[in-house]
C-alpha positions as CSV (number, residue, x, y, z in Angstrom):
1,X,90.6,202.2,165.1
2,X,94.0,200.9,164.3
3,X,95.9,202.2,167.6
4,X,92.5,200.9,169.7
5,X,93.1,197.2,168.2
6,X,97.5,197.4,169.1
7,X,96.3,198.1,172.2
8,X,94.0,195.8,173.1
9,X,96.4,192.8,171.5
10,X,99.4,194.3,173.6
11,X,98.1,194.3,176.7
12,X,96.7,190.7,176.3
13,X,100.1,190.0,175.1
14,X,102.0,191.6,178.2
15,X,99.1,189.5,180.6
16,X,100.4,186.4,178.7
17,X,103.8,187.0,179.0
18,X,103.5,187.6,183.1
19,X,101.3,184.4,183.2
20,X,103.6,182.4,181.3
21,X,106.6,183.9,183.7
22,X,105.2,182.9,187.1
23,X,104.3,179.7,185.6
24,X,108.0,179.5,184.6
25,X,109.4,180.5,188.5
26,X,106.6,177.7,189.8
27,X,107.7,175.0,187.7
28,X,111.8,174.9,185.9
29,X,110.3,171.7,183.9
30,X,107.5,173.3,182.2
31,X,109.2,176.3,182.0
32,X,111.4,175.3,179.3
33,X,108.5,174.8,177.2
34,X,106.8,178.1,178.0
35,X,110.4,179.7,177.1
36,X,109.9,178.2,173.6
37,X,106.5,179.0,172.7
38,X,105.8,182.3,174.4
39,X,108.4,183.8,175.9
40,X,111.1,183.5,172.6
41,X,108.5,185.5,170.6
42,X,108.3,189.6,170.8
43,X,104.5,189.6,170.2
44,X,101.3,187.8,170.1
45,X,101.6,187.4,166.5
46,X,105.0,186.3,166.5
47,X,103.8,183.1,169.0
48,X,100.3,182.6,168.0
49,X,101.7,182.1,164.0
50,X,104.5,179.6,165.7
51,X,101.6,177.6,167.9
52,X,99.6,177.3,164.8
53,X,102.9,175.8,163.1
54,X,104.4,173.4,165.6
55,X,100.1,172.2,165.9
56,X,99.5,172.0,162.2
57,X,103.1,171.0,160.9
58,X,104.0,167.0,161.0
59,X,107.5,167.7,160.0
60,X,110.3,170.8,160.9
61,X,109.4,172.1,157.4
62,X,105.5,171.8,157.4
63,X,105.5,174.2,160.8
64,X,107.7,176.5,159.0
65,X,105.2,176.9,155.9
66,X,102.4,176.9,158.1
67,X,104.3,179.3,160.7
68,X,104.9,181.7,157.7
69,X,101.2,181.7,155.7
70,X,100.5,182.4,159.6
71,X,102.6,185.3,160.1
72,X,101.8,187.2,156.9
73,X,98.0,187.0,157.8
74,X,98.5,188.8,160.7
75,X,101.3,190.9,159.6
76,X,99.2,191.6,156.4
77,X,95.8,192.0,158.6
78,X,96.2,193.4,162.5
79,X,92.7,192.9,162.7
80,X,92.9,189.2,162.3
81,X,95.4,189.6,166.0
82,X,92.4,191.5,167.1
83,X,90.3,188.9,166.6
84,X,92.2,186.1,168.0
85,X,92.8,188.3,171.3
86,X,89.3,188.7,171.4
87,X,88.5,184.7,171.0
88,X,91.1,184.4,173.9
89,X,89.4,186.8,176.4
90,X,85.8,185.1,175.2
91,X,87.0,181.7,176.4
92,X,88.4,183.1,179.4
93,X,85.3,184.9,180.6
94,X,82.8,181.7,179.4
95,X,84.9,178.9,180.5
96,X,84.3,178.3,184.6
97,X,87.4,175.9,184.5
98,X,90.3,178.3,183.6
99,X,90.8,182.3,185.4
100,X,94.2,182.9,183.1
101,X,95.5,183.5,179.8
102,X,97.8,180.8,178.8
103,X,96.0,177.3,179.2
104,X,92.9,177.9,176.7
105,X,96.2,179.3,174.4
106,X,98.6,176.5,174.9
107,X,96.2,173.9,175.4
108,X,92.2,174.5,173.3
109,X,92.5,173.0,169.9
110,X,89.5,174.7,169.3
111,X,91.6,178.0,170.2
112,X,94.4,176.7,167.6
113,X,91.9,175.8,165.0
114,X,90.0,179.1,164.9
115,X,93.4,180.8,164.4
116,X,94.1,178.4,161.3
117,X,90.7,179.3,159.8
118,X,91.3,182.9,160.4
119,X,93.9,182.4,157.9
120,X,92.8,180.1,155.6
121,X,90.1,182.9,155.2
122,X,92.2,185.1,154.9
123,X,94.5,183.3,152.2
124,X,91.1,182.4,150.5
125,X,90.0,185.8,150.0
126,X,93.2,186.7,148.6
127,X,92.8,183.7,145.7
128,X,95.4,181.4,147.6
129,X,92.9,178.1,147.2
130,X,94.7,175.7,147.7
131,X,97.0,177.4,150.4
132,X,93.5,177.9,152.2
133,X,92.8,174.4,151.7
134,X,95.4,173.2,152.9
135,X,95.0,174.8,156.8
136,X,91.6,173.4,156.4
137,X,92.8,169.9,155.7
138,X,95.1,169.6,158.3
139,X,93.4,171.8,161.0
140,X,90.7,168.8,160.4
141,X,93.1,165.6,160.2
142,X,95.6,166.8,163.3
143,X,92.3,168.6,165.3
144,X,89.4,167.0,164.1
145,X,87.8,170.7,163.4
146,X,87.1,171.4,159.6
147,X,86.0,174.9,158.9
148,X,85.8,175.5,155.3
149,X,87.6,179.1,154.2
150,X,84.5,180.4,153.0
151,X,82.8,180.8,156.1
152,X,82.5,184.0,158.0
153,X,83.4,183.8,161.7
154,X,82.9,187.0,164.5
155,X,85.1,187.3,167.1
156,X,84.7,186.3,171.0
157,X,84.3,182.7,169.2
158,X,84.4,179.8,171.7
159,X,84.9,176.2,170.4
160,X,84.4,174.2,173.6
161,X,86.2,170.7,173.6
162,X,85.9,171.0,169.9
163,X,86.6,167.6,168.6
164,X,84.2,166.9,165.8
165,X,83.2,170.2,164.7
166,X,82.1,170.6,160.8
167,X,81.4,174.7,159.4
168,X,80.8,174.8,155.6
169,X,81.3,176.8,153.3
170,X,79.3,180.2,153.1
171,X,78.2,179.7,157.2
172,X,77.9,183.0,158.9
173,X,78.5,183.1,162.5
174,X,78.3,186.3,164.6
175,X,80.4,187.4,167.6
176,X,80.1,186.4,171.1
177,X,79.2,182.1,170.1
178,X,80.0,179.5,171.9
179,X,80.2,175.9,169.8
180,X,80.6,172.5,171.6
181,X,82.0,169.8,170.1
182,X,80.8,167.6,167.3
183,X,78.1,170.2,166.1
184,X,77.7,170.4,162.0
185,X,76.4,173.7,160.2
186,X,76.3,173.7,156.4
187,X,73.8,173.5,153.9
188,X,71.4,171.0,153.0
189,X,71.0,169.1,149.6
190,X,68.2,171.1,148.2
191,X,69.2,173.6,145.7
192,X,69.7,176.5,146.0
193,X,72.4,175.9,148.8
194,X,72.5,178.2,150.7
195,X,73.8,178.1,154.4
196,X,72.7,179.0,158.0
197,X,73.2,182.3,159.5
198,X,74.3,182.2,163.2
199,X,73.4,185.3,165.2
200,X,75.3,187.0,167.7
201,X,76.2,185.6,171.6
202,X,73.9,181.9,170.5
203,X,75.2,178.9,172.3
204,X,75.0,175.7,170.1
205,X,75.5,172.2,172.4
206,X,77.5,169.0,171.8
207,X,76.0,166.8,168.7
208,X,73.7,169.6,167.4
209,X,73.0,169.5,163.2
210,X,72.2,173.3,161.6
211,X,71.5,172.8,158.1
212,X,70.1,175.3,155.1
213,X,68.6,178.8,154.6
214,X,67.9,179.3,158.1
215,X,68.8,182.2,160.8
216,X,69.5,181.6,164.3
217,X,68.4,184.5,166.5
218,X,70.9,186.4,168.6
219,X,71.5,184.7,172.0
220,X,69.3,181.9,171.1
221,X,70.2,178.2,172.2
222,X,70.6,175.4,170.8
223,X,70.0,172.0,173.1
224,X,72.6,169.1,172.8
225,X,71.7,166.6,169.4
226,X,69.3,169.2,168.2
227,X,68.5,169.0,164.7
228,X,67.6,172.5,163.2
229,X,66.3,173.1,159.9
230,X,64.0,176.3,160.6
231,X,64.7,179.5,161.5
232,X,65.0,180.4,166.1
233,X,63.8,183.2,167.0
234,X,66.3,185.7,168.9
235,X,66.2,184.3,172.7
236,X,64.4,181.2,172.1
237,X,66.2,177.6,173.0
238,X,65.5,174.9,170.3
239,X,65.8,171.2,171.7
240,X,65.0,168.0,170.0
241,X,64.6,166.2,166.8
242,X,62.9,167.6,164.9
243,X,64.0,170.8,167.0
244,X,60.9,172.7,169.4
245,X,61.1,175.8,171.1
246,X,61.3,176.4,174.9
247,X,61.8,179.0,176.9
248,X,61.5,182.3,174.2
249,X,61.0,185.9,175.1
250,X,57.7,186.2,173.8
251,X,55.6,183.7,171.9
252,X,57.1,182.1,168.9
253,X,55.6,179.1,166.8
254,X,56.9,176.1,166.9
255,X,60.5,175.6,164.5
């Protein structure tokens, strides 16, 4: 399983690198910079813990702590490399406006900020709270995406524009989603709180609010500044407020 997931993570890596050289030969200006931040680095992990740095860090010293909690995630977890090489290829088959490697890398926040919660989780889980807290304070002052560490994110994860984007804590969110920007999830103020569950492949639009003990069906969608506080059935679309169901495989009641 191991060897599979070096694989898959080099050859993204080696497709980045060649991306990142032609750009270099087609333009000496920009090149400089792509010398810097990919092509100084001997692996993904190497250059994705350095872009998280240089985005997160204000100062020389904050990208260096932020560079190194970085790096001993994905030294410490491979499958966290995995899973940011998989968020890469998501964006680059979902997104109609890019056909390469290196822009959604160099230049999605939402790319950067997925990678900073993938370690705050990871430092989280590990009892490094306020280490955790820390990503997910700046990711949301310098980025304007706060994902708490307590959430649970898939892989293949999209964050489209991303600017405004709240996840609380405890938030599950499957593989294969695609998030627009200012969408909140968490929980509502009833107790117990308890959070929504986001299936696999569901596509959530801009200005969208998720909130409570409710699951959203795989490949379901959600309709831009739809308010959800029921449960969507797999393959429905939800629009509205409060939300309504459109278009599902079979008949569903309303949410």
């Amino acid at each position: 399983m191991m060897a599979a997931a070096t694989s898959t993570s080099d050859n993204l890596w080696q497709n980045i690198r060649d991306e990142a050289q032609r750009a270099m030969a087609a333009d000496p200006v920009f090149g400089k910079s792509l010398a810097d931040t990919v092509l100084i680095h001997g692996d993904f992990a190497a250059a994705l813990a350095g872009l998280i740095g240089r985005r997160l860090g204000g100062s020389a010293a904050e990208q260096a702590r932020f560079t190194s909690f970085s790096l001993e995630a994905f030294r410490g977890s491979p499958d966290l490399i995995e899973a940011a090489s998989r968020d890469l290829q998501g964006i680059a088959l979902r997104d109609p406006a890019i056909a390469e490697l290196l822009p959604p890398l160099l230049h999605y926040k939402g790319y950067v900020a997925l990678q900073a919660w993938r370690v705050s989780h990871w430092l989280w889980h590990r009892g490094r709270i306020d280490a955790a807290l820390l990503f997910q304070n700046e990711a949301s002052n310098v980025l304007q995406v706060s994902i708490h560490p307590a959430a649970s994110i898939g892989s293949a994860v999209y964050l489209d524009h991303a600017t405004g984007i709240v996840i609380g804590a405890n938030v599950v969110i499957g593989d294969e989603v695609t998030i627009l920007q200012n969408v909140s999830i968490g929980r509502r103020s009833e107790l117990p709180t308890r959070s929504p569950r986001i299936g696999r492949g569901v596509y959530i639009g801009g200005g969208a609010t998720i909130l409570g003990d409710i699951s959203i069906g795989d490949f379901a969608k959600i309709g831009a500044d739809t308010v959800v506080t029921s449960d969507i059935p797999a393959g429905c679309t939800a629009v509205g407020n409060p939300a309504r169901l459109t278009n599902c495989p079979e008949p569903a009641s309303a949410a």
